[in-house]
C-alpha positions as CSV (number, residue, x, y, z in Angstrom):
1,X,-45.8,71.5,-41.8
2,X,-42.2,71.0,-41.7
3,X,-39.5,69.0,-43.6
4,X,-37.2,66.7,-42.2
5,X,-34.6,64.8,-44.1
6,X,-33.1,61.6,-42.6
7,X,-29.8,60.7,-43.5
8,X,-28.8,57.0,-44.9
9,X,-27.5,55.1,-41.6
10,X,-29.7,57.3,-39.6
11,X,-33.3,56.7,-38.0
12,X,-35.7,59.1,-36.4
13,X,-38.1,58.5,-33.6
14,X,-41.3,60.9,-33.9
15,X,-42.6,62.5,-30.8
16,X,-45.6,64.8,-29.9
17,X,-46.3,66.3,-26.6
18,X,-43.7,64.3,-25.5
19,X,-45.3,60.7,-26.3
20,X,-43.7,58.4,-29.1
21,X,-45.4,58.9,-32.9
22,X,-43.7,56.5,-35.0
23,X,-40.4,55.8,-36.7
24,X,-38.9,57.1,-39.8
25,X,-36.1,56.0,-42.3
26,X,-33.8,57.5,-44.4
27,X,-35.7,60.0,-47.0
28,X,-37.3,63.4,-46.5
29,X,-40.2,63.6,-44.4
30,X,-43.4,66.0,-43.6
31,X,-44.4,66.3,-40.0
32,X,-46.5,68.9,-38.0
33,X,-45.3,71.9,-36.3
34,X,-45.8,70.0,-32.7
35,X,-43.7,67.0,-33.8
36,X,-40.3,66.5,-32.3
37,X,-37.7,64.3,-34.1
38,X,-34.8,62.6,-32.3
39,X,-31.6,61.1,-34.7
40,X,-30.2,57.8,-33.6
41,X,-26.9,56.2,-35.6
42,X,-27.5,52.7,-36.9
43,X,-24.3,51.9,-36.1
44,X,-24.2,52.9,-32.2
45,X,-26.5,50.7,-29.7
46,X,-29.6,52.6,-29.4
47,X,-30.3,53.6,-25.9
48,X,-34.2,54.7,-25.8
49,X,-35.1,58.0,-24.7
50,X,-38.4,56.6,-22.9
51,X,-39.3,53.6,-21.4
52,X,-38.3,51.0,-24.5
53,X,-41.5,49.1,-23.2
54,X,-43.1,51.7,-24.8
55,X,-41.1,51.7,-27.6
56,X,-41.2,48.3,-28.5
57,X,-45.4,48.9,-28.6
58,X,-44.8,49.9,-32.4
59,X,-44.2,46.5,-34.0
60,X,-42.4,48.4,-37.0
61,X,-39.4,49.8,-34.2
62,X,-39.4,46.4,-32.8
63,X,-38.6,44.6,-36.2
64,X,-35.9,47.1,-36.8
65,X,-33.8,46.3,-33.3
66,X,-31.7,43.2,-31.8
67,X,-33.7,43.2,-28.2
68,X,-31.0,41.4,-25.8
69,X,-32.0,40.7,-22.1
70,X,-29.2,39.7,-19.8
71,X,-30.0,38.0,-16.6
72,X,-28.3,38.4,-13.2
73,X,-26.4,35.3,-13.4
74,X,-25.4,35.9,-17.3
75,X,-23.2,38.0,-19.0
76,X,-23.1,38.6,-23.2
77,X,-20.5,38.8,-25.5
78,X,-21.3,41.3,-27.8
79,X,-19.9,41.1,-31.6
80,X,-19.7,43.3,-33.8
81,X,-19.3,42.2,-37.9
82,X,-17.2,38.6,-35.9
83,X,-15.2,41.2,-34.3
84,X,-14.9,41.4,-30.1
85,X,-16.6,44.4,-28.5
86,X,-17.6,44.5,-25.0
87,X,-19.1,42.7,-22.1
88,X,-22.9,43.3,-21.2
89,X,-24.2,42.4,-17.8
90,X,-27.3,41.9,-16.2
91,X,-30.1,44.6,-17.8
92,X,-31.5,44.7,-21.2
93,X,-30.2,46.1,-24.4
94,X,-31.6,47.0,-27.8
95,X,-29.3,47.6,-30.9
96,X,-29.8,48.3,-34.4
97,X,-30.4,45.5,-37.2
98,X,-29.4,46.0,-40.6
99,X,-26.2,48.3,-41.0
100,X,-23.5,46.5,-38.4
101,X,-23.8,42.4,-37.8
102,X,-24.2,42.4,-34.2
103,X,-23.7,39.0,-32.8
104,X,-24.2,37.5,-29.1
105,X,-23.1,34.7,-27.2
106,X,-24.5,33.8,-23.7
107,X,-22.9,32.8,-20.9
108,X,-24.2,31.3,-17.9
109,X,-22.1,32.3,-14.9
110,X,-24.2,30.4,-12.5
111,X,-21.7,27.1,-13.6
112,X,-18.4,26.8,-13.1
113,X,-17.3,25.4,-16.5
114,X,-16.9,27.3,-19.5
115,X,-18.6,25.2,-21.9
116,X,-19.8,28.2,-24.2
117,X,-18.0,28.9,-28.0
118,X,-15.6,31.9,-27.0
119,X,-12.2,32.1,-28.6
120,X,-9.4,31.3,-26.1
121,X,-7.7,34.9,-27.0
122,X,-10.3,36.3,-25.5
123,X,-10.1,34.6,-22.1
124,X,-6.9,37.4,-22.0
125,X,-9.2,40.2,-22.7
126,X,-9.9,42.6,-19.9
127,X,-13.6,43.0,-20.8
128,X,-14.0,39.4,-19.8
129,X,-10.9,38.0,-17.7
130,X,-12.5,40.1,-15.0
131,X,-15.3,36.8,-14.8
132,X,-13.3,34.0,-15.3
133,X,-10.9,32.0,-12.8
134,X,-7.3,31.0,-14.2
135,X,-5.4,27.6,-12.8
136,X,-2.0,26.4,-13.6
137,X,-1.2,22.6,-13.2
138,X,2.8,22.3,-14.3
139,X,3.8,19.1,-16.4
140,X,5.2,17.5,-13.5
141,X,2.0,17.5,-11.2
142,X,-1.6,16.4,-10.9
143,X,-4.3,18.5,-9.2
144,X,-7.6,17.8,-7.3
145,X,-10.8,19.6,-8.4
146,X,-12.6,20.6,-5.1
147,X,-15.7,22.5,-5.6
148,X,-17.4,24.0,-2.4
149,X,-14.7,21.1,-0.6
150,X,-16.4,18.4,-2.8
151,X,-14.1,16.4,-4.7
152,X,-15.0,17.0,-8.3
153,X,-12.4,15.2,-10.2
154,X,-8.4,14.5,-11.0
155,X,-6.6,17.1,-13.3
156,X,-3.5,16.7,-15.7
157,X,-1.4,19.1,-16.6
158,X,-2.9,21.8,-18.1
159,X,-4.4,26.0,-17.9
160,X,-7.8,25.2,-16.8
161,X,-10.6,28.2,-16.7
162,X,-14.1,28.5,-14.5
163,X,-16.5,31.1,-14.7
164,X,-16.3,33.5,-11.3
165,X,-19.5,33.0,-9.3
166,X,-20.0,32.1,-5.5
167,X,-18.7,28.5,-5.8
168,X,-15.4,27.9,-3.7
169,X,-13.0,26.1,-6.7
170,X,-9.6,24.7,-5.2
171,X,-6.7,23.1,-6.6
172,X,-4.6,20.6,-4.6
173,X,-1.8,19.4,-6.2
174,X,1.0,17.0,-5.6
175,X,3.9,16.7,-7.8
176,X,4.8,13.6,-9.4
177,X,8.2,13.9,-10.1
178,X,11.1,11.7,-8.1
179,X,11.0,13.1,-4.9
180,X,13.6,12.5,-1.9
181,X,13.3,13.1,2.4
182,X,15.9,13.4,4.4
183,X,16.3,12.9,8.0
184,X,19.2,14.2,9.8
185,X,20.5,14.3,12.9
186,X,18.0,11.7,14.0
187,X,19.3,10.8,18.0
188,X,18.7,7.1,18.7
189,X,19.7,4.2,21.6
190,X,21.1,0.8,20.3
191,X,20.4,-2.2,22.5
192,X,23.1,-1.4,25.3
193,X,22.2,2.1,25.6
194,X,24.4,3.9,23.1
195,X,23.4,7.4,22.0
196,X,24.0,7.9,17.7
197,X,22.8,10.1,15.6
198,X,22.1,9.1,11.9
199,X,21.6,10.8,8.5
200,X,19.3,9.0,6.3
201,X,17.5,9.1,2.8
202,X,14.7,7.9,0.7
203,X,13.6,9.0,-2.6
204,X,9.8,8.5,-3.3
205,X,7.1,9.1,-6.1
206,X,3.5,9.9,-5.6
207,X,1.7,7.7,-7.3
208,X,-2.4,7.9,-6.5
209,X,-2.9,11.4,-6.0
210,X,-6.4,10.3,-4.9
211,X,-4.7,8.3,-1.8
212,X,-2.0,10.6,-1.1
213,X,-4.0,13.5,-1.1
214,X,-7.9,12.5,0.1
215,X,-7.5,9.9,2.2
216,X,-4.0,11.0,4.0
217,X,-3.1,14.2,5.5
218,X,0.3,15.6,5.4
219,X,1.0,12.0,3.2
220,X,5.3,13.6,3.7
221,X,5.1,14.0,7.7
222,X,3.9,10.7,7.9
223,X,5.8,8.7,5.5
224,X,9.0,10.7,7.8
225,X,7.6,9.0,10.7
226,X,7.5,5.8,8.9
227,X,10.9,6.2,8.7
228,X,12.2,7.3,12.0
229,X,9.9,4.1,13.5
230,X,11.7,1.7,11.1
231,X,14.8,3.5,11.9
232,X,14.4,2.9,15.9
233,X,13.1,-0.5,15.8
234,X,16.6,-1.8,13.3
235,X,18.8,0.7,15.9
236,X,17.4,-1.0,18.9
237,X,18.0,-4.2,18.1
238,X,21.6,-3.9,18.0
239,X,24.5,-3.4,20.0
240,X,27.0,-0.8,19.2
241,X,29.8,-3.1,17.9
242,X,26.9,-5.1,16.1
243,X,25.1,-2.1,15.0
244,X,28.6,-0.5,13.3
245,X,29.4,-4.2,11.5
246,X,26.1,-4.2,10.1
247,X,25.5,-0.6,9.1
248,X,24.9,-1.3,5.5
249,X,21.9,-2.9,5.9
250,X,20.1,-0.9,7.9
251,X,18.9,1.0,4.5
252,X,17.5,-2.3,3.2
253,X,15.8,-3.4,6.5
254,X,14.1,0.2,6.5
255,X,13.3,0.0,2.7
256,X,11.3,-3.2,3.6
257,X,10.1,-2.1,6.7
258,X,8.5,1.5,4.9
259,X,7.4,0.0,1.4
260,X,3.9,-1.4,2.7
261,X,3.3,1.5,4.9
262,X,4.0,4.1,1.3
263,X,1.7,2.2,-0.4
264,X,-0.9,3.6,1.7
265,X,0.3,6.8,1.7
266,X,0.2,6.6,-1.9
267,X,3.7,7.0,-2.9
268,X,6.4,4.0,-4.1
269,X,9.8,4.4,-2.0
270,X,12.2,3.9,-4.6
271,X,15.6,3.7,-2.9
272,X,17.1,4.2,1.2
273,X,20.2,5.3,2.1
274,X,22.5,5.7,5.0
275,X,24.8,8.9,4.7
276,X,26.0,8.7,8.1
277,X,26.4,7.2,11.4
278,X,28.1,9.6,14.0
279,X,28.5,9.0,17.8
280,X,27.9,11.6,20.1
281,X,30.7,13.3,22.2
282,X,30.5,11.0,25.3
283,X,30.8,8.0,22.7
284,X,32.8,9.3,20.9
285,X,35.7,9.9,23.3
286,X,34.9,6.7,25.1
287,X,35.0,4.7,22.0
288,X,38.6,6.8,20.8
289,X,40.0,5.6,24.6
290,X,38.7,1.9,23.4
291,X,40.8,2.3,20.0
292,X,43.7,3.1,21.8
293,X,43.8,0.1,23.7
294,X,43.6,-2.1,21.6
295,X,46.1,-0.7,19.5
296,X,48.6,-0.6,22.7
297,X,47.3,-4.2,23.3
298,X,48.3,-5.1,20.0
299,X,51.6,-3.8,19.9
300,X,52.5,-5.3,23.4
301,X,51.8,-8.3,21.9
302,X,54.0,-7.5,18.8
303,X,56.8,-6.4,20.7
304,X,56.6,-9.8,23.4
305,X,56.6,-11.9,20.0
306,X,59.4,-9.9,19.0
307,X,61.5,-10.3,22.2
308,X,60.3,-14.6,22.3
309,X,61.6,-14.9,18.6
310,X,64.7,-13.1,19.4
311,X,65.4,-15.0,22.4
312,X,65.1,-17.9,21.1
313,X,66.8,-17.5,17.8
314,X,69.9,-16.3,20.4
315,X,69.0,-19.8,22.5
316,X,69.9,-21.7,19.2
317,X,72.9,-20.1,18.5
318,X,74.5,-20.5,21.4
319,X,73.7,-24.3,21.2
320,X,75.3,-24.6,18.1
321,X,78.7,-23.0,19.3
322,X,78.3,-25.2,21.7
323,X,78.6,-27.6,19.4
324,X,81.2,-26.4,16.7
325,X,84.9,-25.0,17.9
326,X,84.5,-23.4,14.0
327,X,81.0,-21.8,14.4
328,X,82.3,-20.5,17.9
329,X,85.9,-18.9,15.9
330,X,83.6,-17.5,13.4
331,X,81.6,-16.0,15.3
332,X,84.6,-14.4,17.4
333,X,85.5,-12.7,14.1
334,X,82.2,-11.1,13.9
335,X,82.6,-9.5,17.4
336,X,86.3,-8.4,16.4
337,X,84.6,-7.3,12.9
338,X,82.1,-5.0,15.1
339,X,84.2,-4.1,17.2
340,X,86.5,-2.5,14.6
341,X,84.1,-0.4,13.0
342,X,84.1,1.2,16.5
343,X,87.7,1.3,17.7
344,X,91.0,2.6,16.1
345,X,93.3,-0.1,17.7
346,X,93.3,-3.4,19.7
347,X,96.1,-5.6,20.8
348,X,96.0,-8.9,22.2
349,X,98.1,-11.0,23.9
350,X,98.9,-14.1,25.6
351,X,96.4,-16.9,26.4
352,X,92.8,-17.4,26.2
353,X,90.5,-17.5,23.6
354,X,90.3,-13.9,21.6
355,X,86.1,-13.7,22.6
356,X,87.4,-14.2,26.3
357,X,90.5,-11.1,26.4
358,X,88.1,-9.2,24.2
359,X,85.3,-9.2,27.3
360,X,88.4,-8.5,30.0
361,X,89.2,-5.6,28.1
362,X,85.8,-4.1,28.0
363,X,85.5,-5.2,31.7
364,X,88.4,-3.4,32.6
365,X,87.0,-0.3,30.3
366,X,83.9,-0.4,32.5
């Protein structure tokens, strides 16, 4: 016989010839000379030295251990006294009851949701972030569950989580926020064959994500095209000279024209605007030499009205001298007035009226 002593928060498995006795607790113990004991801590999972089906034979071992069996699409959180531990994955586990309160919670990763009670500080853990799926939808956008390309469901804003399995999980998103589109440098032909280009606007929202996103592809490409359509149908309609006297409604007629074909995009157009109409370099000269023209054309016109209203203002004077031996001496003394401002000196003599020897002496100058 021999004595063996087990410890408190120890247990001993009994063996002889290499096959499994019994257990024994904490106390002193008397065994044969052909028994073998093996320790095991109480507070350490117990990993059997034999088969544990064997084990597990001996209804007093099974009483004493937490059997957990973890299948190949499950993983368990193991907890020890409510804290954390580790992950176990698919196999089958034994620990000990009695000194440390082990806990377990099952999760079935053949799902995609994570519908089981587990602390969202641990979805940051490395033991399990390894089986979970993280997606971000910002507070400005909505986002389309696809699961294995099978719309699921609409998301708000948000951190979602999904267990890690085989299922394809994708998020579309569209952002809802005021959004604008520009088209520049678009070339277009007005009615007679004039080549402009034109910088344009709209500012749009997304409002059925379902619409914008399921039932529309690339919802932005085509509301563009919406827009350049709307764009050359208005243009074309036009002349030049009418096209450039109406130019501030071409954003209105293009708002109307786009608003039903959004709606189907699923997005509102809020506003249209023109920034710019600009000819191109053929136009633009032609249209410069056009300018210039007309602005010659005008002053030849100012200058004839000029000369008409001075002719005739010197017609009615010269009637009125006609008329009046005192308007006629007056105006004499306005040439000699001019005239002396200019000259030094004059003399004259003799006969005639003074306006008459004032013209012989400039004839005789000349």
């Amino acid at each position: 016989m021999k004595r063996v002593r087990i410890n408190a928060g120890k247990v001993g498995l009994v063996f002889k010839n290499g096959d499994y006795q019994r257990v024994i607790t904490q106390g002193i113990h008397w065994l044969g000379i052909s028994r073998v004991v093996l320790m095991f801590d109480l507070t350490k999972q117990f990993f059997a030295p034999v088969a544990i089906e064997l084990l597990l034979q001996d209804e007093t071992l099974k009483e004493m251990l937490n059997i957990v069996e973890v299948k190949d699409n499950e993983i368990v959180l193991v907890y020890e006294n409510g804290i954390f531990k580790n992950v176990l994955t698919a196999g089958k586990y034994q620990f000990w009851k009695g000194l440390i309160e082990f806990n377990f919670v099952k999760a079935d990763l053949g799902k995609i949701y994570i519908t089981e009670n587990i602390e969202k500080v641990l979805f940051s853990n490395y033991e399990l972030s390894k089986y979970i799926r993280i997606y971000e939808v910002a507070v400005y956008e909505k986002a389309l569950l696809m699961v294995d390309d099978v719309y699921i469901k609409t998301l708000d804003s948000g951190t979602y989580r999904f267990w890690k399995n085989d299922a394809t999980i994708k998020m579309v998103k569209a952002d809802l926020r005021q959004l604008q589109l520009e088209i520049s440098g678009q070339e277009l032909l007005t009615k007679d064959k004039a080549a402009i280009r034109i910088n344009f606007y709209t500012q749009y929202k997304v409002i059925d994500i379902e619409t914008a996103l399921l039932s529309n592809k690339d919802y932005e490409k085509q509301l563009y095209i919406a827009m350049q359509l709307a764009l050359r149908v208005y243009v074309g309609m036009y002349t030049l000279d009418e096209l450039l006297e109406r130019k501030e409604n071409i954003a209105q007629a293009v708002f109307k024209d786009v608003k039903s074909a959004a709606t189907k995009l699923g997005v509102s157009v809020l506003t249209c605007g023109l920034r710019d109409v600009i000819l191109t370099g053929e136009m633009k000269e032609i249209m410069n030499q056009v300018l210039v023209a007309q602005k010659k054309a005008q002053a030849n016109t100012i200058t004839r009205r000029e000369e008409t209203a001075s002719t005739r203002s010197l017609l009615n004077t010269a009637k009125l001298m006609e008329d009046n031996d005192m308007l006629f001496k007056l105006k004499e003394m306005e040439y000699v007035e001019k005239i002396a401002d200019k000259i030094g000196e004059i003399t004259v003599s003799g006969n005639g009226g003074m306006v008459t020897q004032l013209k012989d002496i400039f004839a005789v100058s000349k």
